[in-house]
PDB file with SEQRES, HELIX, SHEET and CRYST1 records, atoms N, CA, C and O in Angstrom:
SEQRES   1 A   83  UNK UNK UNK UNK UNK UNK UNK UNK UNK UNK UNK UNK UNK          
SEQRES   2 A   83  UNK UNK UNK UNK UNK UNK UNK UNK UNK UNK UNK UNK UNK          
SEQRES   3 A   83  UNK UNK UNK UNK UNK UNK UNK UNK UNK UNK UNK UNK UNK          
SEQRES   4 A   83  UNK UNK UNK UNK UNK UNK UNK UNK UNK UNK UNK UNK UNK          
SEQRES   5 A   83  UNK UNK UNK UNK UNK UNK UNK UNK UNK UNK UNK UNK UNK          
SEQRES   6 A   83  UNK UNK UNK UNK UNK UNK UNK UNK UNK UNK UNK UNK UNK          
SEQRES   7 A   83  UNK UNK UNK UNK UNK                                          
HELIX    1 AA1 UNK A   23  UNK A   30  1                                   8    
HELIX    2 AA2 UNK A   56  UNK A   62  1                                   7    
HELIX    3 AA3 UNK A   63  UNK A   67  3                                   5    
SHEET    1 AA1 4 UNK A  37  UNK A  40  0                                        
SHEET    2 AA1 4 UNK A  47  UNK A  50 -1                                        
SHEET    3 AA1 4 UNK A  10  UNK A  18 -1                                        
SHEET    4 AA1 4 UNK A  73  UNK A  76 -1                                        
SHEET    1 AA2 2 UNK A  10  UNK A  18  0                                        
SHEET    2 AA2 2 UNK A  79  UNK A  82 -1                                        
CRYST1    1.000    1.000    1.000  90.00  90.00  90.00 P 1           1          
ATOM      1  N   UNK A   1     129.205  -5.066 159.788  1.00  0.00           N  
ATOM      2  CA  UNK A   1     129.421  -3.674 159.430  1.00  0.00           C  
ATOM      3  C   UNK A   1     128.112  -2.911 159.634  1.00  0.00           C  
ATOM      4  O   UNK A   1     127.029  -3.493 159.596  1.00  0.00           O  
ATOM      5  N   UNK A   2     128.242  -1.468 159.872  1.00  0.00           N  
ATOM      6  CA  UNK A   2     126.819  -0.939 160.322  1.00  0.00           C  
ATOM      7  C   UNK A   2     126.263  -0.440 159.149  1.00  0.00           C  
ATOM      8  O   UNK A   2     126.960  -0.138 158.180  1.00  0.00           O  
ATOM      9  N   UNK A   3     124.695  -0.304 159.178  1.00  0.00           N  
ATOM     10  CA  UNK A   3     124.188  -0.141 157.660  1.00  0.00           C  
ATOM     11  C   UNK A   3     124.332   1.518 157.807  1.00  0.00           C  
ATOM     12  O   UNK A   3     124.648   2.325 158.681  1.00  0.00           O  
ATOM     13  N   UNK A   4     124.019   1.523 156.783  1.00  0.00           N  
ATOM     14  CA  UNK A   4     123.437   3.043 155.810  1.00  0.00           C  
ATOM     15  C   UNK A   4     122.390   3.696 156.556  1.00  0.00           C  
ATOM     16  O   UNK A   4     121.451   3.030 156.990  1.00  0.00           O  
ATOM     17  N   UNK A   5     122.483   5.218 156.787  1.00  0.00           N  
ATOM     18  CA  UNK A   5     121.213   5.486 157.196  1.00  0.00           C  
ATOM     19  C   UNK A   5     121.658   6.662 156.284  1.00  0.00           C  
ATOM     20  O   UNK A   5     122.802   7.105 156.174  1.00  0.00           O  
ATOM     21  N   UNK A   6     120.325   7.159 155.535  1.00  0.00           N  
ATOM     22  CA  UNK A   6     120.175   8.273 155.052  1.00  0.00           C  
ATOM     23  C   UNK A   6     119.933   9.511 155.763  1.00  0.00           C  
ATOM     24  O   UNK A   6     119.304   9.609 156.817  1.00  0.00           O  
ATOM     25  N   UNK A   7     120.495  10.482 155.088  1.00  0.00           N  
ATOM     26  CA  UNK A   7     119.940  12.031 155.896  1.00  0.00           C  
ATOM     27  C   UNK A   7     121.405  12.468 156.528  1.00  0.00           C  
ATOM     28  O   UNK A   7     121.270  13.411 157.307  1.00  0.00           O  
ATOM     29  N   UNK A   8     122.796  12.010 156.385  1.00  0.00           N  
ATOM     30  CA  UNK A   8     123.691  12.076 156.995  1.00  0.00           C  
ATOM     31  C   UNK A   8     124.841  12.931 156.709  1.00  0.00           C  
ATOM     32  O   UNK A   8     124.852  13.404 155.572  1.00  0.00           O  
ATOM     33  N   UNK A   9     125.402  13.109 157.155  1.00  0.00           N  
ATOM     34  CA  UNK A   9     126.837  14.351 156.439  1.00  0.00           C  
ATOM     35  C   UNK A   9     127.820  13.942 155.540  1.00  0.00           C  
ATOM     36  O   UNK A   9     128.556  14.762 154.991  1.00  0.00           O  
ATOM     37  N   UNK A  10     127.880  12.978 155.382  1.00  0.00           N  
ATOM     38  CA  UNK A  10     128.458  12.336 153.784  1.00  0.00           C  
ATOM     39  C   UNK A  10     127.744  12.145 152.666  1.00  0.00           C  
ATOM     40  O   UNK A  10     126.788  11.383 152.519  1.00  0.00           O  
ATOM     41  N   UNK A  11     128.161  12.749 152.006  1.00  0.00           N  
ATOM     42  CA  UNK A  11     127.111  12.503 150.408  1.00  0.00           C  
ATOM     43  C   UNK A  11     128.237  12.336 149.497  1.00  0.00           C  
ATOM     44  O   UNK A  11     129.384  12.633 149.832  1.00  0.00           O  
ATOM     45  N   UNK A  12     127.921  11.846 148.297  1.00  0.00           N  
ATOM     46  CA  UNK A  12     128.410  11.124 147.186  1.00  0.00           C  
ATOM     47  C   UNK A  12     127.312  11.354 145.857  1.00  0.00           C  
ATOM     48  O   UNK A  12     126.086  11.304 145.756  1.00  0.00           O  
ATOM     49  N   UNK A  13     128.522  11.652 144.839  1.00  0.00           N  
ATOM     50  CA  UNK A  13     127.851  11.573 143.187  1.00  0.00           C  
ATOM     51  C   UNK A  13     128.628  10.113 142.531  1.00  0.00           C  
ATOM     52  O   UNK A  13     129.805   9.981 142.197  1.00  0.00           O  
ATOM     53  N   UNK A  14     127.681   9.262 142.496  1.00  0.00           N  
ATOM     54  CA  UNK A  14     128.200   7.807 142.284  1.00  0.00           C  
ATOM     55  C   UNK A  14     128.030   7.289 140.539  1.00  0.00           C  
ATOM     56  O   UNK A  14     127.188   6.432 140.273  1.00  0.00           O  
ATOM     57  N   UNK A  15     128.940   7.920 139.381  1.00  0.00           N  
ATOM     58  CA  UNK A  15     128.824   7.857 138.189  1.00  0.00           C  
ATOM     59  C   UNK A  15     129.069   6.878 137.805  1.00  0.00           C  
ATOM     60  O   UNK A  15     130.270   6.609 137.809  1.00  0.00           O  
ATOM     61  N   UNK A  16     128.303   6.035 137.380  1.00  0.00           N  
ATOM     62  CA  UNK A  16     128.038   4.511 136.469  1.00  0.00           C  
ATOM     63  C   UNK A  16     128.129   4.472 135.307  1.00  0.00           C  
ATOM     64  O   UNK A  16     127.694   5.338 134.548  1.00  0.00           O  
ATOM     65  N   UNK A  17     128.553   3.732 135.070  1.00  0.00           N  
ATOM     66  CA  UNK A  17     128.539   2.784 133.698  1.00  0.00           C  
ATOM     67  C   UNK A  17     128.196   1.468 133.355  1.00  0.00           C  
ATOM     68  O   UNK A  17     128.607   0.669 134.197  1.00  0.00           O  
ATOM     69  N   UNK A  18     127.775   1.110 132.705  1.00  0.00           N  
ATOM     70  CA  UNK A  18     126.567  -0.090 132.567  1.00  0.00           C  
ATOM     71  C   UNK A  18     127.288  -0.809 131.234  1.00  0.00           C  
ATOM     72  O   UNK A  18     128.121  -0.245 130.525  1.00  0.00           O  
ATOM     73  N   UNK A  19     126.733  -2.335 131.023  1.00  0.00           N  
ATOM     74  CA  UNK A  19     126.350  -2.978 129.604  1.00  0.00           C  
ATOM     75  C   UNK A  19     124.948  -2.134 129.215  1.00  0.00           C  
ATOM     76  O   UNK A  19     124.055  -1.682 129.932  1.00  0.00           O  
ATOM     77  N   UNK A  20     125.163  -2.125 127.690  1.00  0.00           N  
ATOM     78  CA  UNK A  20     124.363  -1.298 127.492  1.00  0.00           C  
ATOM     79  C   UNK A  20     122.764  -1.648 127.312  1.00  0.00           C  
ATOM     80  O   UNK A  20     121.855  -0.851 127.084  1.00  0.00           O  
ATOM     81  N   UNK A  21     122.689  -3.059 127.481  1.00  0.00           N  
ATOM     82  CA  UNK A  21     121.463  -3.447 127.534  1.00  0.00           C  
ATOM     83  C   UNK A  21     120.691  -3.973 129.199  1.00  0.00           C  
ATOM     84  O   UNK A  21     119.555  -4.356 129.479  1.00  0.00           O  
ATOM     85  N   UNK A  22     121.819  -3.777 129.953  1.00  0.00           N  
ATOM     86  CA  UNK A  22     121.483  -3.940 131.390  1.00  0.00           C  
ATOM     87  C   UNK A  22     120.935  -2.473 132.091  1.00  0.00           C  
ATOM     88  O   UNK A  22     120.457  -2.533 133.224  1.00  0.00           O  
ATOM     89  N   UNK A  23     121.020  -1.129 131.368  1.00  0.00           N  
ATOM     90  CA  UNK A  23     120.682  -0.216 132.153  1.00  0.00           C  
ATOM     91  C   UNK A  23     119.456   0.141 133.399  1.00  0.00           C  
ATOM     92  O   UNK A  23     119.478   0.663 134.514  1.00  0.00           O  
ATOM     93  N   UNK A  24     118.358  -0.493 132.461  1.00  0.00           N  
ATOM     94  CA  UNK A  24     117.066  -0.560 133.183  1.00  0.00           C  
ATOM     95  C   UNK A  24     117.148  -1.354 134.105  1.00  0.00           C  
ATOM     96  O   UNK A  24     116.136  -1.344 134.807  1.00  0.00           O  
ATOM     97  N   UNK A  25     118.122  -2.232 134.504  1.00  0.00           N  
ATOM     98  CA  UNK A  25     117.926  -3.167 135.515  1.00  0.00           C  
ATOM     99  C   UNK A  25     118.525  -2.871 136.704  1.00  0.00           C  
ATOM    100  O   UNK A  25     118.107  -3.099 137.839  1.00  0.00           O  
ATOM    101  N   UNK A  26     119.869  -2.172 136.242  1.00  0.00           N  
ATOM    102  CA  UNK A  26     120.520  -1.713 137.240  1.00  0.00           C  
ATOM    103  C   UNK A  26     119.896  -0.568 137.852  1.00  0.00           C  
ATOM    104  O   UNK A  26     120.100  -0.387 139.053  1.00  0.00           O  
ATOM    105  N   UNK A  27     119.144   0.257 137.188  1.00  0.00           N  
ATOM    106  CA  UNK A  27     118.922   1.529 137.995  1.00  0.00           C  
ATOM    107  C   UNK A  27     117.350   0.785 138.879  1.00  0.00           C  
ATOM    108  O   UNK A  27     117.264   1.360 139.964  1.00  0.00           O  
ATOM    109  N   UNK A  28     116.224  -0.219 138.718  1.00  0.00           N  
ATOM    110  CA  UNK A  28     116.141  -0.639 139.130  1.00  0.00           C  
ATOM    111  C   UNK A  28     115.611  -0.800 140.346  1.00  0.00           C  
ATOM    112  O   UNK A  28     114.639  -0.498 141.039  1.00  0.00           O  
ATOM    113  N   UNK A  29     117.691  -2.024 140.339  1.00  0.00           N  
ATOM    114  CA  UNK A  29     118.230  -2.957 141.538  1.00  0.00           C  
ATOM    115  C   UNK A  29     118.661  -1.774 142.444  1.00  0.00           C  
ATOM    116  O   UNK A  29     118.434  -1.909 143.647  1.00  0.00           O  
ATOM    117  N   UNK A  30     119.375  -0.400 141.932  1.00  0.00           N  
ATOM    118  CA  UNK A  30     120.077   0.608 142.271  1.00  0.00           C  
ATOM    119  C   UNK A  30     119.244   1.790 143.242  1.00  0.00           C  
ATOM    120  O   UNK A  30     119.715   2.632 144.006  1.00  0.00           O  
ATOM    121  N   UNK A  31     117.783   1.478 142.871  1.00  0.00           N  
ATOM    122  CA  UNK A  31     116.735   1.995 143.315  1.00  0.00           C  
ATOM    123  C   UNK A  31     116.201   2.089 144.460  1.00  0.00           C  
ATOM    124  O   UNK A  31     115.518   3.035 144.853  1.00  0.00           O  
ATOM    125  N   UNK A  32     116.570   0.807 145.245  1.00  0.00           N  
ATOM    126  CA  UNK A  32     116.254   0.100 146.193  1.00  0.00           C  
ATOM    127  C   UNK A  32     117.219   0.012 147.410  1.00  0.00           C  
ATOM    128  O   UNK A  32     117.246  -0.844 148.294  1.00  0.00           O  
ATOM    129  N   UNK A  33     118.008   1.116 147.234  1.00  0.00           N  
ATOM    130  CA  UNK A  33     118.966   1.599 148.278  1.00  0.00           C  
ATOM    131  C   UNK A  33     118.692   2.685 148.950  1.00  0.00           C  
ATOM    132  O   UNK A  33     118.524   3.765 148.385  1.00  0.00           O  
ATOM    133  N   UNK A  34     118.608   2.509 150.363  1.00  0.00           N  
ATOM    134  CA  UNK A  34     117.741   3.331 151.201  1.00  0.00           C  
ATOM    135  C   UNK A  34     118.523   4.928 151.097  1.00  0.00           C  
ATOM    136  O   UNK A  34     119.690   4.875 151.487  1.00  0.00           O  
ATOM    137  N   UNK A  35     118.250   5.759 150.823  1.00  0.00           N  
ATOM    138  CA  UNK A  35     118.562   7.069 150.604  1.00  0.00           C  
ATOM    139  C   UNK A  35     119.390   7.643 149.092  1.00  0.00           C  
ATOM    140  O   UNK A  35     119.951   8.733 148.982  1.00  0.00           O  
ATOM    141  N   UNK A  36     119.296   6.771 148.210  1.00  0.00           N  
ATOM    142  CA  UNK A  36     119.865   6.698 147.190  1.00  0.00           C  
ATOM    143  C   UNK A  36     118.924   7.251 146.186  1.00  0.00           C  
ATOM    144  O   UNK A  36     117.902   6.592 145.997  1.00  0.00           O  
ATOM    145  N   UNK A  37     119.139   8.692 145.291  1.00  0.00           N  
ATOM    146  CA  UNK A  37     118.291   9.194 144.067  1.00  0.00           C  
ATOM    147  C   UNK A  37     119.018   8.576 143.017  1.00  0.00           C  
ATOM    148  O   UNK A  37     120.232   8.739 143.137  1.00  0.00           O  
ATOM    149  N   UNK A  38     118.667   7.922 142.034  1.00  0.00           N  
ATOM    150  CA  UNK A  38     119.270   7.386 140.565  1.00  0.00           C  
ATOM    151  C   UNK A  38     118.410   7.894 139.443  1.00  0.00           C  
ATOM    152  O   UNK A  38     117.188   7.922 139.299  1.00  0.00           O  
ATOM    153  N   UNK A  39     119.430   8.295 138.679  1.00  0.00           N  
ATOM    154  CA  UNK A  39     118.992   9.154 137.656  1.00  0.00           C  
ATOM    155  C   UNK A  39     119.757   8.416 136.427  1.00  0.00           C  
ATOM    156  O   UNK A  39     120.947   8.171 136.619  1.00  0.00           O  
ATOM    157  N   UNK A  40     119.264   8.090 135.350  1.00  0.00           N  
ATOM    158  CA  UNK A  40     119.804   8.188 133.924  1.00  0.00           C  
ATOM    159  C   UNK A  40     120.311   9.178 133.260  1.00  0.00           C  
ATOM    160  O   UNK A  40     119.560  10.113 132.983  1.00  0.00           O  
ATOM    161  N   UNK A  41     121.139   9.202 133.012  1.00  0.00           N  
ATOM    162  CA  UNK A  41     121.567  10.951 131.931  1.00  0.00           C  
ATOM    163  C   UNK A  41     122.138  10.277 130.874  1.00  0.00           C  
ATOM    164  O   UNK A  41     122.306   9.061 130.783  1.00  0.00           O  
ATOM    165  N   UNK A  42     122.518  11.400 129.833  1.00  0.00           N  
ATOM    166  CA  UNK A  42     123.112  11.296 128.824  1.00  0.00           C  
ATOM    167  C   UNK A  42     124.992  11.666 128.916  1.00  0.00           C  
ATOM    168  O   UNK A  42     125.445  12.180 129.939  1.00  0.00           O  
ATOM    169  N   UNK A  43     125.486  11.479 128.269  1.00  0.00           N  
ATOM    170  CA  UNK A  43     127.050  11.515 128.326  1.00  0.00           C  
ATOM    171  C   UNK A  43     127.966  10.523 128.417  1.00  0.00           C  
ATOM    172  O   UNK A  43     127.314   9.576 127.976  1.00  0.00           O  
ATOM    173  N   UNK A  44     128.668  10.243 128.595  1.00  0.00           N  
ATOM    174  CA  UNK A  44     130.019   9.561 129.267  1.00  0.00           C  
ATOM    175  C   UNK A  44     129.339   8.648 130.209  1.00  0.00           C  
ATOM    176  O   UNK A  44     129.639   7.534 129.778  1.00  0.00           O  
ATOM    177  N   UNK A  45     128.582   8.486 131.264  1.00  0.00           N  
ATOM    178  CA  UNK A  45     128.140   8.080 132.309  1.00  0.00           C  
ATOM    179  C   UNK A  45     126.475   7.369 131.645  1.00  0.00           C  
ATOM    180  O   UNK A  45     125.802   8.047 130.868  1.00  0.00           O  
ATOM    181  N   UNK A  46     126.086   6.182 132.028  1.00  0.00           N  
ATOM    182  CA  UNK A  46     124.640   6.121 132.106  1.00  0.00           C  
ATOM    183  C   UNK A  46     123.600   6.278 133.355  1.00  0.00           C  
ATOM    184  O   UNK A  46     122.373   6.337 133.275  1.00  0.00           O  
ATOM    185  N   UNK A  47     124.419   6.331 134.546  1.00  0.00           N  
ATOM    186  CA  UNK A  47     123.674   6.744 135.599  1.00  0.00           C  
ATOM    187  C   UNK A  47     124.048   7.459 136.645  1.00  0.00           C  
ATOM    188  O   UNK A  47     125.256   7.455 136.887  1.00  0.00           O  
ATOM    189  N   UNK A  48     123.521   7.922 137.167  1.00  0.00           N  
ATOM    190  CA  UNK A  48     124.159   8.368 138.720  1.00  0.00           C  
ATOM    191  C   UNK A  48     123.271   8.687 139.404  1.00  0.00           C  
ATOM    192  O   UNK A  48     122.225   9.316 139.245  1.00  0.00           O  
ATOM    193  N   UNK A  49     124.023   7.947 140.624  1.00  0.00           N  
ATOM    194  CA  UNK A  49     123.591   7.640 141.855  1.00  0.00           C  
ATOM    195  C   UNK A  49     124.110   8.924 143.037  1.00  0.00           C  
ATOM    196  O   UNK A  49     125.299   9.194 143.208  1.00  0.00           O  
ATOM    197  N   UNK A  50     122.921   9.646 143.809  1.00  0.00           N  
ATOM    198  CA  UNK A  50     123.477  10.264 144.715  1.00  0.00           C  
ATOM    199  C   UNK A  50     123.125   9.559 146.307  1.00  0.00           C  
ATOM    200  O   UNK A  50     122.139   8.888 146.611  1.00  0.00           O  
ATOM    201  N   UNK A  51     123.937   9.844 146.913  1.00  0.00           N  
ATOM    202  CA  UNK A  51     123.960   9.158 148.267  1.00  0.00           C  
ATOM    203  C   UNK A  51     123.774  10.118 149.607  1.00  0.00           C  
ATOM    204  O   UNK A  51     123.805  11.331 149.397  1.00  0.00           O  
ATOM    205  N   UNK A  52     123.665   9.859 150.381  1.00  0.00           N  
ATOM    206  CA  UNK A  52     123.972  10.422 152.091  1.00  0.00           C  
ATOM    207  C   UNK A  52     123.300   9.029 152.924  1.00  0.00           C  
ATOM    208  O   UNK A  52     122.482   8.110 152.880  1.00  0.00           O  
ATOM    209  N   UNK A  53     124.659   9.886 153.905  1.00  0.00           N  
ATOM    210  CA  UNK A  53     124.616   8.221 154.824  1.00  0.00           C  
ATOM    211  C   UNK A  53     125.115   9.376 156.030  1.00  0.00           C  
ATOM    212  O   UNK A  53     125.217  10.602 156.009  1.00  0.00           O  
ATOM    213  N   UNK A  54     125.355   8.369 157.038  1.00  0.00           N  
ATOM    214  CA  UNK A  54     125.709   9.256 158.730  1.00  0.00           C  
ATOM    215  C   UNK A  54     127.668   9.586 158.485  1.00  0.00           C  
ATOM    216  O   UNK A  54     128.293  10.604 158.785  1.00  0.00           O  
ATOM    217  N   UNK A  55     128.090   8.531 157.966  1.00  0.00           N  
ATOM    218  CA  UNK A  55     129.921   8.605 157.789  1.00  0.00           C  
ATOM    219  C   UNK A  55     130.242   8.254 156.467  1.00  0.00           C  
ATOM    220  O   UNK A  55     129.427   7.519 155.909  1.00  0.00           O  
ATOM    221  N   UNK A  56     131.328   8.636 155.771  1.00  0.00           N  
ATOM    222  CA  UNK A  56     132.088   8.332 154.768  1.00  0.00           C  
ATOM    223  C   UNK A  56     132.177   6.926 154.632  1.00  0.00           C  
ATOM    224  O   UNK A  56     132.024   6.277 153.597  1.00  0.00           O  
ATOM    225  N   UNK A  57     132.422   6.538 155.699  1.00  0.00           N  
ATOM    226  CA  UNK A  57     132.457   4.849 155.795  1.00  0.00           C  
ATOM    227  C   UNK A  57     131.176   4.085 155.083  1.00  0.00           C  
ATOM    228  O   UNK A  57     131.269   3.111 154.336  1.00  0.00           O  
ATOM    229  N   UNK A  58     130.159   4.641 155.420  1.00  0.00           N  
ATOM    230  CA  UNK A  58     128.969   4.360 154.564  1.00  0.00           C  
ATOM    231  C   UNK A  58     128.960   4.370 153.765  1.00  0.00           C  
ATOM    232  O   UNK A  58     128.531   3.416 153.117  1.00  0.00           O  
ATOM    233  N   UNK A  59     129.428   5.459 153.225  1.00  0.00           N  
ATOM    234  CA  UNK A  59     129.382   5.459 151.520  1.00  0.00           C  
ATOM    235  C   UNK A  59     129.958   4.391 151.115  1.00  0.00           C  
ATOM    236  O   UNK A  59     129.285   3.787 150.280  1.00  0.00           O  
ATOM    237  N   UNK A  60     131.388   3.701 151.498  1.00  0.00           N  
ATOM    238  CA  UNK A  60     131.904   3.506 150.986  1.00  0.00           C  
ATOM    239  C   UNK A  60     131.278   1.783 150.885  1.00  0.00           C  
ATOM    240  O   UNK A  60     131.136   1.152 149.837  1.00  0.00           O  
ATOM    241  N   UNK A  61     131.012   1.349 152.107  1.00  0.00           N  
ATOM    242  CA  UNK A  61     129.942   0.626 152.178  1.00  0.00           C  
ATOM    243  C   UNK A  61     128.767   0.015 151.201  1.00  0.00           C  
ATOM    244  O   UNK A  61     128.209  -1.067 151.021  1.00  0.00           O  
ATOM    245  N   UNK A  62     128.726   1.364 150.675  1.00  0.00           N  
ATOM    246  CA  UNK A  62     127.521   0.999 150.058  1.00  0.00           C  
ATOM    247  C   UNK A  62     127.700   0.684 148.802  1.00  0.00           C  
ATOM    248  O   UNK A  62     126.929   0.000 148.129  1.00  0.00           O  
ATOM    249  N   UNK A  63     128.949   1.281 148.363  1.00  0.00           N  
ATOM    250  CA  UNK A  63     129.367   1.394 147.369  1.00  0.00           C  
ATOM    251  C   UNK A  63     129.933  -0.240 146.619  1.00  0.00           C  
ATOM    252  O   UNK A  63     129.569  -0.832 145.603  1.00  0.00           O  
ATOM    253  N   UNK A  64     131.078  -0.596 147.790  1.00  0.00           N  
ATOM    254  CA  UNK A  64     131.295  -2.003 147.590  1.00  0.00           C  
ATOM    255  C   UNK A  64     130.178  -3.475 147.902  1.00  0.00           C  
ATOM    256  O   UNK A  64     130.354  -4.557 147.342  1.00  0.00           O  
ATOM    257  N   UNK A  65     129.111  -3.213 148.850  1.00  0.00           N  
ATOM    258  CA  UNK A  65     128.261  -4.407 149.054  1.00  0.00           C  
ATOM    259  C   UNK A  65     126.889  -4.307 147.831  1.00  0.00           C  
ATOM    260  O   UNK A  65     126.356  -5.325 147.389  1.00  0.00           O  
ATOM    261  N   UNK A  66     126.489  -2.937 147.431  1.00  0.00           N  
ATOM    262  CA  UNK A  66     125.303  -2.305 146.649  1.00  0.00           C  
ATOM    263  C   UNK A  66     125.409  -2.173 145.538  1.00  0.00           C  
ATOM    264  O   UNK A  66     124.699  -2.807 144.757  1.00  0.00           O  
ATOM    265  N   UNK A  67     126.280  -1.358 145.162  1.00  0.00           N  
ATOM    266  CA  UNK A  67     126.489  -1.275 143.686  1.00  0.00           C  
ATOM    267  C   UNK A  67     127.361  -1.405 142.739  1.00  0.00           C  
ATOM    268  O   UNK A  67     127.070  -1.136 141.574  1.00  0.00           O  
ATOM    269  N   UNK A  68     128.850  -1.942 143.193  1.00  0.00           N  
ATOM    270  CA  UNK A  68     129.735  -2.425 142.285  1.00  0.00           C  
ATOM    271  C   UNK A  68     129.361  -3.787 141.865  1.00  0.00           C  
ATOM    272  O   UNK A  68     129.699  -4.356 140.827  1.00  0.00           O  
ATOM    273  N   UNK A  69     128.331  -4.398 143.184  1.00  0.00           N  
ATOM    274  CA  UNK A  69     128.641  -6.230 142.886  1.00  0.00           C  
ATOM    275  C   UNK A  69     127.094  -6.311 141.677  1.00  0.00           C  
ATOM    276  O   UNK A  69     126.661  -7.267 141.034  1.00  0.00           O  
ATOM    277  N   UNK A  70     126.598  -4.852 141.774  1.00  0.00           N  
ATOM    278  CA  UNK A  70     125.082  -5.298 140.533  1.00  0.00           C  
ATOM    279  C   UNK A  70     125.352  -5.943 139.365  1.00  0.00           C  
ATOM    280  O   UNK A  70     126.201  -5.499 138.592  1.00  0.00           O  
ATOM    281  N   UNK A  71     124.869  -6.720 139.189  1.00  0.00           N  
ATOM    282  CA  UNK A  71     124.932  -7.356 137.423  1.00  0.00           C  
ATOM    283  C   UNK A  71     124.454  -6.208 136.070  1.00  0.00           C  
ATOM    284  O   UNK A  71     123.390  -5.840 135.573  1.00  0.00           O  
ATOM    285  N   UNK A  72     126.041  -5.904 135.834  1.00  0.00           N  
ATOM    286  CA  UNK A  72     125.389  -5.225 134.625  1.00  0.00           C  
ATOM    287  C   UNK A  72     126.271  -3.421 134.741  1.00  0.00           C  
ATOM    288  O   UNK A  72     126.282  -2.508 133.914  1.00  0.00           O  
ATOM    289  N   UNK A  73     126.993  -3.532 136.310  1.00  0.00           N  
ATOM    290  CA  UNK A  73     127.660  -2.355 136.226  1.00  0.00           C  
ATOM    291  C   UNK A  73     128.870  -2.757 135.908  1.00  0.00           C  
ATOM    292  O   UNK A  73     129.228  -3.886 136.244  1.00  0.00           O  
ATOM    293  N   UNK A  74     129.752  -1.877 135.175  1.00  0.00           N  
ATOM    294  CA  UNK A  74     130.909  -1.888 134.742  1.00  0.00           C  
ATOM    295  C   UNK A  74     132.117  -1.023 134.904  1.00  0.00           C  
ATOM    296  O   UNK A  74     133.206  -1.311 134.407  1.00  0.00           O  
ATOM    297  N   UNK A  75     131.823   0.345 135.815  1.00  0.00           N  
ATOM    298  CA  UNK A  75     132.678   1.141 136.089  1.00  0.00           C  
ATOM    299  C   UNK A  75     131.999   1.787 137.216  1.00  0.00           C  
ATOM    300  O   UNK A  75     130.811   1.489 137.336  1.00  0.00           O  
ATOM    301  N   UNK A  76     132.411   2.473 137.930  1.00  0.00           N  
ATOM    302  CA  UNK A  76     132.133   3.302 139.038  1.00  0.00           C  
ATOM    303  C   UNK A  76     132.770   4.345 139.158  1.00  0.00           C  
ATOM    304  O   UNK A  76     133.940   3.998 139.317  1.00  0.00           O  
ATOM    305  N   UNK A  77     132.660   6.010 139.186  1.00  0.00           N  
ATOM    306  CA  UNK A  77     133.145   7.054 139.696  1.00  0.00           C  
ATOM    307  C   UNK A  77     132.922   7.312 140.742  1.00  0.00           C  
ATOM    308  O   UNK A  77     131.801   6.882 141.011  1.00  0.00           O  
ATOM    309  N   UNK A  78     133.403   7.843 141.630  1.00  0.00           N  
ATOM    310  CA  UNK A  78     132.737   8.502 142.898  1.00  0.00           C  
ATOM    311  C   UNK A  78     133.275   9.974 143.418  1.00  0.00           C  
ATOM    312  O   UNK A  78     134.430  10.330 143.650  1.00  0.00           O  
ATOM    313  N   UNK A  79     132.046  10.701 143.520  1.00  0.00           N  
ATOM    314  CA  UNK A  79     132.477  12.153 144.468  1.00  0.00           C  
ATOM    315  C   UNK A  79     132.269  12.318 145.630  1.00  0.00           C  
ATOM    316  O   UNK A  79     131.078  12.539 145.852  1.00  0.00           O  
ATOM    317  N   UNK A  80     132.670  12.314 146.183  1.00  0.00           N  
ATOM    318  CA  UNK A  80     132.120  12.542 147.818  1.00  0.00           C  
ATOM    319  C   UNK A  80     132.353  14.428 148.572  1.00  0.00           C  
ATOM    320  O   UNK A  80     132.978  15.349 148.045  1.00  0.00           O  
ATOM    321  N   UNK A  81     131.907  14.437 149.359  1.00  0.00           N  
ATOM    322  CA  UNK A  81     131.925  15.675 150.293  1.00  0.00           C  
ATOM    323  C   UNK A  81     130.844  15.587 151.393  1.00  0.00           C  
ATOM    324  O   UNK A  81     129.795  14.942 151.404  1.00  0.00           O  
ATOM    325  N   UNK A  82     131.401  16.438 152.342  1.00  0.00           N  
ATOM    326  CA  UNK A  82     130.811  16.147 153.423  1.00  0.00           C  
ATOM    327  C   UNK A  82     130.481  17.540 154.022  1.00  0.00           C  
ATOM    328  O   UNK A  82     131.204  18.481 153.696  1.00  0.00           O  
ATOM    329  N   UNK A  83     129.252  17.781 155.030  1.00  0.00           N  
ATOM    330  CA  UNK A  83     128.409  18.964 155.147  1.00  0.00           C  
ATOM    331  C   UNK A  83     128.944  19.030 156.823  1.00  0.00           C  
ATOM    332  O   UNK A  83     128.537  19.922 157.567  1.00  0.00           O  
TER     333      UNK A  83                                                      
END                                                                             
């Protein structure tokens, strides 16, 4: 499958949910995804992840090999739109 390149016309708001003592690890492991900003907030959500990649396909990509399989995430939202 082709990787991720950042800077691309698909973007994504990728809302997480964590164990609550895994947060710091995941954002991290979560960190380390090439075009990916991760932020902690408060609310409903403990993190989110924004994305851009070249296709939707990427995202989605990234979504299933990067950050659903992290130890310690437990839910995933996703927004997408494209420029």
């Amino acid at each position: 499958m082709a990787e991720h390149h950042p800077g691309g016309v698909a973007h994504a708001y990728v809302l997480i949910n964590t164990e609550p003592a895994r947060t710091e690890a995941v954002i991290e492991r979560l960190s380390a995804i090439p075009g990916a900003r991760v932020r902690e907030v408060l609310g409903p959500y403990d993190i989110v992840v924004e994305l851009e990649a070249d296709a939707p396909e990427y995202v989605t990509q990234i979504l299933r090999e990067k950050i659903r399989p992290v130890p310690g995430v437990t839910s995933t939202v996703t927004c997408t739109w494209m420029e």
